[in-house]
C-alpha positions as CSV (number, residue, x, y, z in Angstrom):
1,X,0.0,0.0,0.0
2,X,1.6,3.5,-0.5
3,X,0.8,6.4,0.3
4,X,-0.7,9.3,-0.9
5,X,1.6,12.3,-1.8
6,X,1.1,15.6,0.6
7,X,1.8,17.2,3.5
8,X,4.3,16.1,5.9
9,X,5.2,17.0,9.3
10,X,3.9,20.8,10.2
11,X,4.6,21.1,13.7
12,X,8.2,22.1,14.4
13,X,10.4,22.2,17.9
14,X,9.9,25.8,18.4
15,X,8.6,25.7,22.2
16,X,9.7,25.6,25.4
17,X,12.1,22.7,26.0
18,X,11.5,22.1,22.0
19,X,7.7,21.3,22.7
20,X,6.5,20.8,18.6
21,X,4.2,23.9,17.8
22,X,2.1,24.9,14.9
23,X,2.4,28.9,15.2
24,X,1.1,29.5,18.9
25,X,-0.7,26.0,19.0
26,X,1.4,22.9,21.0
27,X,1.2,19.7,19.0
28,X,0.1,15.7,19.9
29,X,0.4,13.1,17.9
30,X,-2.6,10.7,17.7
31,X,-2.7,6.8,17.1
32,X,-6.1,4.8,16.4
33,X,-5.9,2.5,19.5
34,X,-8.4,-0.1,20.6
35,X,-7.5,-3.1,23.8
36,X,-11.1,-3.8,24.2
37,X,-11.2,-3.4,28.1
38,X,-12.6,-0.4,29.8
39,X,-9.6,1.4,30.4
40,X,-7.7,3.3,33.7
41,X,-10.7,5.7,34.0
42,X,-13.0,2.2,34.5
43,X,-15.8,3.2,31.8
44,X,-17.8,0.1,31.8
45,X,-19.6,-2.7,34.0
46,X,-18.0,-3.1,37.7
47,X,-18.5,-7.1,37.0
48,X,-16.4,-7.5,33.7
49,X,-13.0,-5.7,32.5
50,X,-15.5,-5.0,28.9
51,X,-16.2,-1.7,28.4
52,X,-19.2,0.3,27.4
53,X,-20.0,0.5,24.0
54,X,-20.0,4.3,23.8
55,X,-16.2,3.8,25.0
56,X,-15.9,1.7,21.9
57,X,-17.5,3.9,19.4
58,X,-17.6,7.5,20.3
59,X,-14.6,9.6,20.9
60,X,-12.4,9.1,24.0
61,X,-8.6,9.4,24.3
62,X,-6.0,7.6,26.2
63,X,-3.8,10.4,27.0
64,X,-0.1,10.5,28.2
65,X,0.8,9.6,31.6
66,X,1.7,13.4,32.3
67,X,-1.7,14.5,31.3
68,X,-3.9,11.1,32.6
69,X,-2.5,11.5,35.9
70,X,-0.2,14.8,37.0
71,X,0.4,14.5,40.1
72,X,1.3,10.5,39.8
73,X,-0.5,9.3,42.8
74,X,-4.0,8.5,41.7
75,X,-3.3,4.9,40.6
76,X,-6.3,3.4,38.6
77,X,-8.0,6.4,37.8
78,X,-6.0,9.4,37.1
79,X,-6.7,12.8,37.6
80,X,-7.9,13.8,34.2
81,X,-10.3,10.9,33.9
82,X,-13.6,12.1,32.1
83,X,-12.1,15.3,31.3
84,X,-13.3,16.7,27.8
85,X,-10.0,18.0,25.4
86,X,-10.7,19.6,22.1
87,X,-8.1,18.5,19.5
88,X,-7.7,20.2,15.9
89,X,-5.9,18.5,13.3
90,X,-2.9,20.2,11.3
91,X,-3.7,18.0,8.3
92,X,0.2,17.2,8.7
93,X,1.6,13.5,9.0
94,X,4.6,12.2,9.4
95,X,6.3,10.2,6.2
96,X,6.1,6.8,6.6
97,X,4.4,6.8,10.0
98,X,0.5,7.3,8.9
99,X,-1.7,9.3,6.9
100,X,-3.2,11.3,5.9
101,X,-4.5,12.3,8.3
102,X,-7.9,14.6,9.2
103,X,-8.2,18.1,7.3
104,X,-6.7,20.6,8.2
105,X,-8.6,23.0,10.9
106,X,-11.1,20.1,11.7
107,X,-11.6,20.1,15.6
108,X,-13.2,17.1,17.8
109,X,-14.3,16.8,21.5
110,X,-12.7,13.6,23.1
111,X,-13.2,12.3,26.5
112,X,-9.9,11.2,28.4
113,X,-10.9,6.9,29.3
114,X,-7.6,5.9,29.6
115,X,-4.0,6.3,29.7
């Protein structure tokens, strides 16, 4: 499979500690990402690891460790579980690793369910 010609990698190391940036704007990657339990924030039955469906099909996000949990002492459920992020793509991608990916300016509500 190859990939279609385009846009790379927009964000560059321009922030503090070289954080990637678009203009004022930090950058994430993102990674489709699916392990069929009900993740660190527990989103589904007490009597089964399976999650709820909506955990499944809507958008959520596992985010980073730093962001999931900050202060590193909350264990199973960090302190960012069920908080609501807004993410806008760059339309970038990096070669070889992906893409392409949303366009450019498109912006999504997830819900953190995991880390």
């Amino acid at each position: 499979q190859t990939q279609a010609p385009g846009p790379t990698q927009k964000c560059t190391p321009t922030g503090p500690g070289g954080v990637r940036m678009l203009g004022d704007k930090f950058c994430a990657s993102t990674t489709r990402y699916n392990d069929g339990h009900r993740g660190s924030c527990g989103c589904g039955p007490r009597s089964s690891d399976s999650p709820f469906q909506w955990n499944m099909d809507d958008y959520v996000v596992a985010a980073s460790q730093k962001f999931f949990d900050w202060h590193g002492d909350s264990g199973w459920c960090g302190n960012n579980c069920g908080k609501c992020v807004k993410l806008t793509a760059t339309g970038g991608w990096i070669t070889d690793e992906g893409g392409p990916g949303a366009t450019a300016g498109q912006s999504q509500i997830f819900m953190v369910t995991n880390d």
